[in-house]
KEKE-3310 file (N, C-alpha, C; in steps of 0.2 Angstrom, whole numbers, plus 5000, padded with zeros to 4 digits):
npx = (5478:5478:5479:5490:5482:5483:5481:5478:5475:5468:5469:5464:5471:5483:5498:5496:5487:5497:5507:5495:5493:5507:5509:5501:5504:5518:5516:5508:5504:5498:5483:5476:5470:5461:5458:5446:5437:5434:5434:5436:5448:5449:5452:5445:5448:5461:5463:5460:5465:5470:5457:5452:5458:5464:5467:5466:5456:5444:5437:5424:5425:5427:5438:5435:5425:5421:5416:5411:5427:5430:5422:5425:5439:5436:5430:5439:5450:5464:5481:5491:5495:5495:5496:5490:5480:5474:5470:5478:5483:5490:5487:5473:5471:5473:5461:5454:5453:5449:5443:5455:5461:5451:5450:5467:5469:5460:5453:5466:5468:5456:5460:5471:5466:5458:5469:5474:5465:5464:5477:5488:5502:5510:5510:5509:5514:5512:5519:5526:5538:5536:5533:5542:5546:5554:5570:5585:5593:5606:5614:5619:5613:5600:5583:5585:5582:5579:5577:5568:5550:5541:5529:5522:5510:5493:5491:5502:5503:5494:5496:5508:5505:5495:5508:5513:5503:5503:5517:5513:5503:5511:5522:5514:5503:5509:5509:5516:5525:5530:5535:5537:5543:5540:5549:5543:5532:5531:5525:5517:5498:5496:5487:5480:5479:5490:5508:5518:5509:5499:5506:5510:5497:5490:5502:5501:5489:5491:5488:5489:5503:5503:5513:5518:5524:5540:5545:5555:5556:5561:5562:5563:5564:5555:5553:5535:5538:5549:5548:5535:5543:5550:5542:5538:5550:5553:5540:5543:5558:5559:5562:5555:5545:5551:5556:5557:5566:5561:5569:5570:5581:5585:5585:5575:5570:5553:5554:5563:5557:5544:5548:5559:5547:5543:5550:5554:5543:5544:5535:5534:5541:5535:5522:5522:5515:5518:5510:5502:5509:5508:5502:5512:5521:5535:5549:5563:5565:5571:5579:5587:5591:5598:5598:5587:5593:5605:5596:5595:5587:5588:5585:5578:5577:5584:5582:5581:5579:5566:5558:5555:5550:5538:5531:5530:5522:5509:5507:5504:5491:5483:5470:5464:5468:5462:5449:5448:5450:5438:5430:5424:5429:5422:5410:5413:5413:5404:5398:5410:5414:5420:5414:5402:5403:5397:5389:5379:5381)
npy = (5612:5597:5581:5569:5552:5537:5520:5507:5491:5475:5482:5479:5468:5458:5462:5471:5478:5484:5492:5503:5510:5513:5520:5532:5538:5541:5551:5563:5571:5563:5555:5542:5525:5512:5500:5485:5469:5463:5449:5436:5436:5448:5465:5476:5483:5487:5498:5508:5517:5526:5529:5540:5551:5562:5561:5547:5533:5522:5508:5498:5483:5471:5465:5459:5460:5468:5478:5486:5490:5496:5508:5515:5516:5526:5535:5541:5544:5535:5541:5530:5513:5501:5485:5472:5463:5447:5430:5421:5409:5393:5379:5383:5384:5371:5366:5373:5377:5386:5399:5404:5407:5416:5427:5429:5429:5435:5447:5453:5456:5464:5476:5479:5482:5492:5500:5505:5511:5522:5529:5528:5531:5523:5506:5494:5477:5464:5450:5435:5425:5410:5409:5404:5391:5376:5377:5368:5361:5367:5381:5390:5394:5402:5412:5422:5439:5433:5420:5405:5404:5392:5385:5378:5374:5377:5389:5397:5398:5403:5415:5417:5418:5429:5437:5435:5443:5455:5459:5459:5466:5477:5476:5475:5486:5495:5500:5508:5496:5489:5471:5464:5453:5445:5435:5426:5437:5444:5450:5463:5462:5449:5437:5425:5413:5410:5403:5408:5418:5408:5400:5409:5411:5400:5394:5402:5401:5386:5377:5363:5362:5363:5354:5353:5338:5333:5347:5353:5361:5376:5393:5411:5424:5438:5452:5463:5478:5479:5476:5484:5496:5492:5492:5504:5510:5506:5509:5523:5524:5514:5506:5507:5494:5483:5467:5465:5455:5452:5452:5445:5437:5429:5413:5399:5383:5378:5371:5375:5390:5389:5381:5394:5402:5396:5395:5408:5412:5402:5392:5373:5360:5350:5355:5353:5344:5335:5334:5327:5331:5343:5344:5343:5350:5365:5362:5371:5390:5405:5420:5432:5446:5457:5467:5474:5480:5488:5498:5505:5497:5491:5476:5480:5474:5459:5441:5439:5450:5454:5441:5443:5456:5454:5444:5451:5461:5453:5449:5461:5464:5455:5457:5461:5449:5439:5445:5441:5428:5426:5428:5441:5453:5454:5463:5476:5481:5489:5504:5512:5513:5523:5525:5512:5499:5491:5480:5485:5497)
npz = (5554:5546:5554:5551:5544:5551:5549:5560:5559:5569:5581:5594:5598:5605:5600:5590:5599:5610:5599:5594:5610:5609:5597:5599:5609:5607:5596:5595:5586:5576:5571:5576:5571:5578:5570:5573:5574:5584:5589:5599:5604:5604:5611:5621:5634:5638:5633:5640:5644:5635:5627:5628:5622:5609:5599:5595:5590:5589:5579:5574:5566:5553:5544:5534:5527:5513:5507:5516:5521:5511:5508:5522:5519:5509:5516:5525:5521:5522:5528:5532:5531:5544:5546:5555:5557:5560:5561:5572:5580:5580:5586:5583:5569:5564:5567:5563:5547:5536:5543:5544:5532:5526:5535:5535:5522:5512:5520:5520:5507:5504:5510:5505:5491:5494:5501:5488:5482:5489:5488:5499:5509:5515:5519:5528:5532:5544:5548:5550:5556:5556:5542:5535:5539:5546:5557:5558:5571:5571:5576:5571:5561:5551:5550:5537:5526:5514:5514:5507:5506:5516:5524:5537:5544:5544:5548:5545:5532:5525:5529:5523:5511:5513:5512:5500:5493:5495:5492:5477:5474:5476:5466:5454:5456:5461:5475:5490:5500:5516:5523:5540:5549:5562:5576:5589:5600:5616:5632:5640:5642:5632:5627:5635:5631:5625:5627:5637:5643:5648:5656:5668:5671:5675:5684:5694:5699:5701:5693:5681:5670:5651:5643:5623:5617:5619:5624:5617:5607:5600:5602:5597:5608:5608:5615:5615:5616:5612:5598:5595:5594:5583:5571:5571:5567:5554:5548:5547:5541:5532:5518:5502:5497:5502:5515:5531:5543:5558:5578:5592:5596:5607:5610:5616:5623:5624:5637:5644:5646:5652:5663:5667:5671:5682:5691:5695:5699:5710:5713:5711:5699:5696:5691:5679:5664:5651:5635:5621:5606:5594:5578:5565:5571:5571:5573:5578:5577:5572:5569:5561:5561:5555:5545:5548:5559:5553:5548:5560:5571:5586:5599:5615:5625:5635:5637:5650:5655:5651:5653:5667:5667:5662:5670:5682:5679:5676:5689:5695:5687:5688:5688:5675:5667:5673:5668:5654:5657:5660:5653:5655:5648:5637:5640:5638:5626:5621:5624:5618:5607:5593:5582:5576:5562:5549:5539:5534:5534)
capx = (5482:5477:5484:5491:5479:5485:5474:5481:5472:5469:5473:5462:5474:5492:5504:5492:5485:5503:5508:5492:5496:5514:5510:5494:5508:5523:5516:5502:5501:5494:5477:5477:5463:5462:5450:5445:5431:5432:5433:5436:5455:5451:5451:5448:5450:5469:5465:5453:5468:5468:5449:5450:5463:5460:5471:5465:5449:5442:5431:5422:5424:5429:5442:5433:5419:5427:5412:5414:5433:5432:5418:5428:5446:5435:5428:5443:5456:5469:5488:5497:5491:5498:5489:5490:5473:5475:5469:5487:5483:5489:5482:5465:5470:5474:5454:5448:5460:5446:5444:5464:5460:5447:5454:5473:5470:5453:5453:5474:5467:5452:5464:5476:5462:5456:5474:5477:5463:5466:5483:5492:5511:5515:5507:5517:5511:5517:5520:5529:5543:5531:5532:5549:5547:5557:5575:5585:5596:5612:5616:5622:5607:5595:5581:5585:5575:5579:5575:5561:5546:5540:5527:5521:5503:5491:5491:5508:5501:5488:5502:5512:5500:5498:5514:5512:5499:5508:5521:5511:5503:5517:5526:5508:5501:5514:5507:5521:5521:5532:5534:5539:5541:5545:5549:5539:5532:5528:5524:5509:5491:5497:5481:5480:5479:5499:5510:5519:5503:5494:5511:5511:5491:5490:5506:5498:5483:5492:5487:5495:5505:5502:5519:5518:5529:5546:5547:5560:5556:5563:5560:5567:5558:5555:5548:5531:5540:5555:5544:5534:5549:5556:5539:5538:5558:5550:5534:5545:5563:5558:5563:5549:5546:5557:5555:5563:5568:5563:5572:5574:5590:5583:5582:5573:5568:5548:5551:5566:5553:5543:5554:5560:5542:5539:5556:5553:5536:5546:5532:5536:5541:5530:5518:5523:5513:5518:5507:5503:5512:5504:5501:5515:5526:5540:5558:5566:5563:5579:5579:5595:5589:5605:5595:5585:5597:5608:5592:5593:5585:5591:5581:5583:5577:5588:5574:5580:5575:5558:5554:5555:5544:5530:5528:5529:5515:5504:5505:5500:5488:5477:5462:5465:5469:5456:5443:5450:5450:5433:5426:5419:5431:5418:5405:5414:5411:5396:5399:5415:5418:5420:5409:5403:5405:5394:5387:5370:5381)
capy = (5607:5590:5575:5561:5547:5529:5514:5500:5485:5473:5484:5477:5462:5457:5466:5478:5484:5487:5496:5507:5513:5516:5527:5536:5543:5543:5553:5565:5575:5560:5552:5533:5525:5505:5494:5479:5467:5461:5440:5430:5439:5457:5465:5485:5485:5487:5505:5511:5525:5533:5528:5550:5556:5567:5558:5539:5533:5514:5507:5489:5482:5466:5466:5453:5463:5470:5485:5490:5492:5503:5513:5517:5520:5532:5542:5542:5543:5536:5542:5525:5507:5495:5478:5468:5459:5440:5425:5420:5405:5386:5374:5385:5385:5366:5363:5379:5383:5390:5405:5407:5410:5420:5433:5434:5434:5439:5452:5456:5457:5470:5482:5482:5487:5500:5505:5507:5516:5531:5529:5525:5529:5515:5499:5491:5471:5462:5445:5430:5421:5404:5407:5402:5384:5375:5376:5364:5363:5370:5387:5396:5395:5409:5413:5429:5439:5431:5412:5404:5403:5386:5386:5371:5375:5383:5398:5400:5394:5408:5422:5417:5420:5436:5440:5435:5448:5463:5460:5457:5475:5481:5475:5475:5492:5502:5501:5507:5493:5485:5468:5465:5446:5442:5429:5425:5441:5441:5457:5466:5459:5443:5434:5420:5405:5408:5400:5412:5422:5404:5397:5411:5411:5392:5393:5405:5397:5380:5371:5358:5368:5358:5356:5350:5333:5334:5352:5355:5366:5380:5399:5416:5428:5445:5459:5467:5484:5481:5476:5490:5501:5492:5492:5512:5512:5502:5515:5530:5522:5508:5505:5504:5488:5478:5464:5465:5452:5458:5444:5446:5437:5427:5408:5396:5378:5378:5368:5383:5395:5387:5382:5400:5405:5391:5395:5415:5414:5401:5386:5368:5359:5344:5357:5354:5338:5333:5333:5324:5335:5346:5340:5346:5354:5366:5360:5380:5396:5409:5425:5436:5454:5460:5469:5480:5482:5492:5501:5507:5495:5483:5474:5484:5469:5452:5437:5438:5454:5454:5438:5446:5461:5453:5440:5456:5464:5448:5449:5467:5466:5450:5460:5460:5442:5435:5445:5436:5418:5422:5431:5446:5459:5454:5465:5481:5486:5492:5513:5509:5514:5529:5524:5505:5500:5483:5478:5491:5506)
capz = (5551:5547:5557:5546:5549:5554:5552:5563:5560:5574:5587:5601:5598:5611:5598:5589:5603:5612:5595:5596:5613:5609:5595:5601:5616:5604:5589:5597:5579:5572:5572:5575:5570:5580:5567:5576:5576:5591:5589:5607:5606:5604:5618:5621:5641:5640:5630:5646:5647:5630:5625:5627:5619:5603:5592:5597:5588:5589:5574:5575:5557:5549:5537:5527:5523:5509:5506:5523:5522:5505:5511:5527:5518:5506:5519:5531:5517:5526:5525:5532:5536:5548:5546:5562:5559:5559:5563:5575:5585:5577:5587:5580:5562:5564:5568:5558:5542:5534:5544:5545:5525:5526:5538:5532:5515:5509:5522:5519:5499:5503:5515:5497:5486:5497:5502:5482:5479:5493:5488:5505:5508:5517:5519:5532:5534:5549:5546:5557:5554:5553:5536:5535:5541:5551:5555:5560:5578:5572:5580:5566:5554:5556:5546:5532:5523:5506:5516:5503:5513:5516:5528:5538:5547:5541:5551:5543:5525:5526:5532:5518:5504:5513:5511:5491:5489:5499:5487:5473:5475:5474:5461:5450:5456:5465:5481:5494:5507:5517:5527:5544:5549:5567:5581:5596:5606:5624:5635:5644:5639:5630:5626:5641:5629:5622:5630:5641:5649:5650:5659:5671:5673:5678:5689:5701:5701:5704:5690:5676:5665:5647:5637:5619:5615:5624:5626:5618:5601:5600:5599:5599:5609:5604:5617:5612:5615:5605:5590:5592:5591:5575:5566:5569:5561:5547:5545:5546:5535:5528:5510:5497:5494:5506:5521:5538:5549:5569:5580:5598:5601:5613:5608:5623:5622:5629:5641:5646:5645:5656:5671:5669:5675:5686:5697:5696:5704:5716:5712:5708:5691:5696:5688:5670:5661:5645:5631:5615:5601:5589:5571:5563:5577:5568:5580:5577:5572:5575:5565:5559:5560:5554:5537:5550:5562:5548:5549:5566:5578:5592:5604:5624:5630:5632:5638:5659:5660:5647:5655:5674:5670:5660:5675:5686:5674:5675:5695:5695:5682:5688:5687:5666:5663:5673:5667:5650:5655:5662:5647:5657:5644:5629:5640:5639:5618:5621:5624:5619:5599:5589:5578:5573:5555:5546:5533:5534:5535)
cpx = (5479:5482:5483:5487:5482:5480:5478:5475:5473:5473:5470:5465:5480:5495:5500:5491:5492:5507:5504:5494:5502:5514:5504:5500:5513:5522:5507:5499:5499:5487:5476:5472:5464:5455:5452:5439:5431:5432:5438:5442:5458:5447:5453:5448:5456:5469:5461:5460:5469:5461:5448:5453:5461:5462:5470:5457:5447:5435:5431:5422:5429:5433:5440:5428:5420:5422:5412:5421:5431:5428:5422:5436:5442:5434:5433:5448:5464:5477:5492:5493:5497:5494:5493:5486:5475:5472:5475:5488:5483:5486:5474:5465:5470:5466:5450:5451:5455:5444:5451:5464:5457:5449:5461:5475:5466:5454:5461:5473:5462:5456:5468:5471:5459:5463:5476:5472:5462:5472:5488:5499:5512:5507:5511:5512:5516:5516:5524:5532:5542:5534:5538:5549:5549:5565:5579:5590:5604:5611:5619:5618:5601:5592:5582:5579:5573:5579:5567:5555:5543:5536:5523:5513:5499:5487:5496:5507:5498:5492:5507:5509:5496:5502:5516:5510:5500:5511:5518:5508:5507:5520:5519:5505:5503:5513:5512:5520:5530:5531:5538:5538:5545:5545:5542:5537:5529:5529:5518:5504:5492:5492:5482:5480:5486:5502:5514:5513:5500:5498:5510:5503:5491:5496:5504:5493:5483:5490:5491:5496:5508:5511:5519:5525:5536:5549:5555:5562:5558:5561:5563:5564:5557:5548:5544:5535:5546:5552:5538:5538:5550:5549:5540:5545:5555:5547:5537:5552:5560:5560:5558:5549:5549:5556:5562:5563:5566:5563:5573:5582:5591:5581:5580:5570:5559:5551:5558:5563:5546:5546:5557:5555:5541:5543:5557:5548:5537:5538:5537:5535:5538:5523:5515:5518:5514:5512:5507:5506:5507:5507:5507:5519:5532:5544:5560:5564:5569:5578:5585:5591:5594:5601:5593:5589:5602:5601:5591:5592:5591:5587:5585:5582:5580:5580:5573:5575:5566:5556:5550:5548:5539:5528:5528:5522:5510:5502:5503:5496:5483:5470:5461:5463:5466:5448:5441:5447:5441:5427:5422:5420:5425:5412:5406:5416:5405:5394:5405:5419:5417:5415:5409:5402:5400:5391:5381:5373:5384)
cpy = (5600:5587:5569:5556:5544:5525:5508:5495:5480:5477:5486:5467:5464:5462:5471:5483:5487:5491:5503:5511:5517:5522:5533:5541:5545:5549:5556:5570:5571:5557:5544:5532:5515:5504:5485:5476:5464:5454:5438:5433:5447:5457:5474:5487:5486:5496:5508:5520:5528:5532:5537:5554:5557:5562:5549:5538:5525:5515:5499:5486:5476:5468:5460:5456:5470:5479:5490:5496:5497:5508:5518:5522:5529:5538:5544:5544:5544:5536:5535:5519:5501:5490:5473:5461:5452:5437:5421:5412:5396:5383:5377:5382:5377:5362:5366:5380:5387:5398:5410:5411:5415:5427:5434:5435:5437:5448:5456:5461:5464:5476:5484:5484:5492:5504:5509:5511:5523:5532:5532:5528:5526:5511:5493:5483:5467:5454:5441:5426:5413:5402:5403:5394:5384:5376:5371:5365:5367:5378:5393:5395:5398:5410:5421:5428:5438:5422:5411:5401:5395:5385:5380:5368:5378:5389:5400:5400:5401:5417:5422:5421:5426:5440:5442:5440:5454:5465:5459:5463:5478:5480:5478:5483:5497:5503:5502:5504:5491:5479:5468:5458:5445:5437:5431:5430:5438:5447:5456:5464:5455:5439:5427:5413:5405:5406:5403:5415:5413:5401:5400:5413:5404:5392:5398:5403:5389:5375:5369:5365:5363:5362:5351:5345:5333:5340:5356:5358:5372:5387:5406:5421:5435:5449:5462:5475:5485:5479:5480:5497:5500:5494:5502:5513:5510:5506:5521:5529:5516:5510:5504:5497:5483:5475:5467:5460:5455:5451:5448:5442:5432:5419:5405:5389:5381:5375:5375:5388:5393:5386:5389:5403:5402:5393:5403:5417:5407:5394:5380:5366:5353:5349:5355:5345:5338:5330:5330:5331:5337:5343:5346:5352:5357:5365:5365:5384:5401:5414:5429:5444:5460:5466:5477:5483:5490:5498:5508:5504:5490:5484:5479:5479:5461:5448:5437:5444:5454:5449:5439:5450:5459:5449:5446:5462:5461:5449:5455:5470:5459:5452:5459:5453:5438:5435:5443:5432:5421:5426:5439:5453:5460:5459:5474:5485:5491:5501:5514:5514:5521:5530:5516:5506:5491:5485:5483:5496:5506)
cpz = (5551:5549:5549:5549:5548:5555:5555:5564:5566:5578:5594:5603:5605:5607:5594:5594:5608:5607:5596:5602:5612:5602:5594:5608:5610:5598:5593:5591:5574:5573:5570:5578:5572:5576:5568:5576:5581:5591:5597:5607:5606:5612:5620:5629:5640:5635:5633:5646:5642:5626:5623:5624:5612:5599:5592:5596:5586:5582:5573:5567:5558:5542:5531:5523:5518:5506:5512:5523:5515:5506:5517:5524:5513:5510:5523:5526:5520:5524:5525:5534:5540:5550:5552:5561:5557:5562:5564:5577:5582:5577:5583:5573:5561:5562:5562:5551:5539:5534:5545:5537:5523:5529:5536:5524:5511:5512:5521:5510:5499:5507:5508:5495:5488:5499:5495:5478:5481:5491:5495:5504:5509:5519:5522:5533:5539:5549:5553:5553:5553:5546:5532:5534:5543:5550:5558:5568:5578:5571:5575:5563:5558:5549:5542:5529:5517:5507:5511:5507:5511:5522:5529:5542:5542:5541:5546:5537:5524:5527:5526:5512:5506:5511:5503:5490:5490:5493:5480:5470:5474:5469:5454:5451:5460:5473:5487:5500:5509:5521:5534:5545:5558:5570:5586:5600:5612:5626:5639:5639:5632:5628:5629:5637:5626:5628:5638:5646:5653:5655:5667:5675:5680:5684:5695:5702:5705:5700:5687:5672:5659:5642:5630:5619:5623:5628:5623:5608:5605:5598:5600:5600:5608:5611:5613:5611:5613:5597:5591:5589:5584:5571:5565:5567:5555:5544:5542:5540:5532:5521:5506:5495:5495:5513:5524:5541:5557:5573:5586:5602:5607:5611:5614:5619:5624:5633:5647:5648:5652:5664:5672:5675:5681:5693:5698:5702:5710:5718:5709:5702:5690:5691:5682:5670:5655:5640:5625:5610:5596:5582:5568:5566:5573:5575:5582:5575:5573:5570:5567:5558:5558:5549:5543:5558:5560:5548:5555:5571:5580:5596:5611:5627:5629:5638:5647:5660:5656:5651:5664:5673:5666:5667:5681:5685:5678:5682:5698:5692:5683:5686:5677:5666:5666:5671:5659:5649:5656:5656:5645:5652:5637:5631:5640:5632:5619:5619:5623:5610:5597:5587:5576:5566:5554:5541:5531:5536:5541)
residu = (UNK:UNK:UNK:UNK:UNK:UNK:UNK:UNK:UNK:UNK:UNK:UNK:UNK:UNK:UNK:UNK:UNK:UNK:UNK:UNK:UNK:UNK:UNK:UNK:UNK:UNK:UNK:UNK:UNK:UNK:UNK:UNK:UNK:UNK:UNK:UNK:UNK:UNK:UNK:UNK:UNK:UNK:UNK:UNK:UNK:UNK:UNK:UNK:UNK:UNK:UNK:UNK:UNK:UNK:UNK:UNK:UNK:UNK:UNK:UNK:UNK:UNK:UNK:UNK:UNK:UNK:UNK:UNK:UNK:UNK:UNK:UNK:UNK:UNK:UNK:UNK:UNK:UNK:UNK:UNK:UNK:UNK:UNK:UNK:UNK:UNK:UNK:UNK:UNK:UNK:UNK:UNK:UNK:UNK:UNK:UNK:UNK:UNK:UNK:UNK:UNK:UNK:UNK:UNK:UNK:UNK:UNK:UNK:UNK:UNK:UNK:UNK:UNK:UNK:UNK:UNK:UNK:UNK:UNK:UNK:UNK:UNK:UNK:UNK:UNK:UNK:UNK:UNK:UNK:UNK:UNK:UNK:UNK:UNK:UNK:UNK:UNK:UNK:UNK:UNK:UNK:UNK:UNK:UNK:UNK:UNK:UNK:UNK:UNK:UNK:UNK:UNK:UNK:UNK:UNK:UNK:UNK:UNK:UNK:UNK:UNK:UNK:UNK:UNK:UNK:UNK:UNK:UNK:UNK:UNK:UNK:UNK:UNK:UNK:UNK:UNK:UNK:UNK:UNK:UNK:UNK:UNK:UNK:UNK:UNK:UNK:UNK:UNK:UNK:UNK:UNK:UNK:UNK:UNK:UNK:UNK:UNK:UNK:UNK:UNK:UNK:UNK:UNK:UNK:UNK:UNK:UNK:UNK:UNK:UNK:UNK:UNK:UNK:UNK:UNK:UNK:UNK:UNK:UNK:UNK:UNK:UNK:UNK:UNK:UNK:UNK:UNK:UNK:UNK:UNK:UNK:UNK:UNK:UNK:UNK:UNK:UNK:UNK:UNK:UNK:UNK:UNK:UNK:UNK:UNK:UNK:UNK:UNK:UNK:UNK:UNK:UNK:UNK:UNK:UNK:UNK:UNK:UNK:UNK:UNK:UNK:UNK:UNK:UNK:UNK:UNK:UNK:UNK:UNK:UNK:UNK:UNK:UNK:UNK:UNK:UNK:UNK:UNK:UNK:UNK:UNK:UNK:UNK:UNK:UNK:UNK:UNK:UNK:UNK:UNK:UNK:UNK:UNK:UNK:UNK:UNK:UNK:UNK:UNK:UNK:UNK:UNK:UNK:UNK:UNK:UNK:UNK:UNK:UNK:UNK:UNK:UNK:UNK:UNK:UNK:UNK:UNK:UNK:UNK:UNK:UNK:UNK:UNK:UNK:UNK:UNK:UNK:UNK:UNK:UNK:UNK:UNK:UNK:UNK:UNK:UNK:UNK:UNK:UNK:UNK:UNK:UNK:UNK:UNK:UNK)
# end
């Protein structure tokens, strides 16, 4: 019997690659295929423990190289896609927008025209609540998923005009997708430069721990392993055609999220230094998951306990995150892939 394949994009990423894992164990009659190029934030040591299993198969590929990716969907003719791959990080997009463009929508553009021509069932695009814009500090306003997006970086600019062409596919050429838009994750293998892993890096090291402006935007954080949950409710119910909301439930100021860690790991809050503010700082983000909730899901984790066991992770997990900062994971591709995939074949 043939396994269903599954292409998860960016899934030597934070939240790909915690998806990956979770459906390489969850779903062992499928074949889940991680396409990854590997840029400064992919990172395939955190899959040293199903690198062997039957149903789990790694491929080095650029979703921008758009002969590649149809090459690949023709010969793999894949059943489902779950696009992950992006270019995440502001302050980058801030310096760089270009490659923010390049990666979430060229590459988001050739993953549809290869999905539409194996004809895919689902086409799940995962998205971030960014796109939304800002909200402002009152407690009852919450982004839905009929808020007009208005995006204000241009990470978020770039994730938007993804969003456009998902949907645009679909309405245009049937292509069954849907999106998923969430808040803030945090969890196991974090990528050391976001705020949470860098928070809890630098406080066991002793160092400053850099806080933008006053510290006092706003976010609502979202466990990696409840938004891998909601996305596989999304994959397998999902509506044709229809965003979700996925909100942890969990608002925190930074500078809240922060002291959190700072008084768990039992260090002092002389740590913190304030920073110049990022260009363009959105103040809120809050999300009403009410839509996919009526779906099935709810968050298990509230933010005491998710915040507890990632800094619990992070201290039984040094060996990972400092061979991050220190770059040494970029040397374990090597005997590592399925198969590599570029431009010569």
């Amino acid at each position: 019997m043939t396994k269903k394949k599954i292409l998860v994009t960016g899934g030597a990423g934070f939240i790909g690659g915690n998806f990956v894992q979770y459906m390489v164990g969850e779903y062992p009659e499928y074949a889940i295929y991680n396409l990854d190029v590997l840029t400064y934030a992919g990172d395939l040591t955190k899959h040293r423990d199903i690198e062997k299993n039957e149903n789990y198969h790694f491929v080095k590929a650029d979703i921008v190289d758009y002969d590649v990716i149809i090459a690949l969907f023709e010969k793999e003719k894949f059943d489902v896609v779950v696009h992950f791959a992006a270019e995440s990080h502001v302050d980058r997009s801030i310096t760089n927008p270009g490659v923010f463009v390049s990666t979430n929508v060229l590459g988001t553009q050739a993953l549809l025209d290869a999905a539409r021509q194996v004809g895919v069932t689902k086409f799940v695009h995962v998205s971030t609540d960014e796109v939304y814009g800002e909200l402002d500090f009152d407690p009852t306003t919450f982004f839905t998923e009929d808020t007009p997006l208005q995006p204000n970086s241009p990470y978020s600019a770039s994730k938007a005009s993804s969003d456009f062409l998902v949907q645009a596919y679909h309405h245009t050429y049937g292509v069954p997708i849907n999106i998923t838009r969430c808040s803030n994750n945090y969890g196991p293998y974090h990528f050391p430069e976001k705020l949470i892993p860098l928070t809890i890096s630098r406080v066991l090291n002793e160092e400053k721990v850099p806080i933008y402006g006053d510290g006092q935007n706003i976010r609502d954080w979202l466990h990696v392993f409840d938004h891998c949950a909601a996305i596989d409710l999304v994959l397998h119910e999902g509506v044709n055609g229809e965003v979700y909301n996925v909100g942890g439930h969990n608002e925190r100021t930074n500078l809240e999220v922060v002291n959190t860690i700072i008084n768990t790991l039992g260090k002092s809050e002389e740590l913190i230094t304030f920073v110049a503010d990022r260009l363009g700082h959105d103040r809120r983000y809050a999300i009403d998951a009410t839509k996919l909730e009526k779906l099935g899901w709810k968050p298990i984790y509230n933010f005491e306990t998710g915040i507890a066991q990632t800094i619990q992770w992070y201290l039984e997990n040094k060996e990972w995150w400092e061979q991050i900062i220190s770059g040494e994971y970029r040397n374990y591709l090597e005997v590592k892939s399925t198969y590599l995939l570029n431009s010569n074949g």
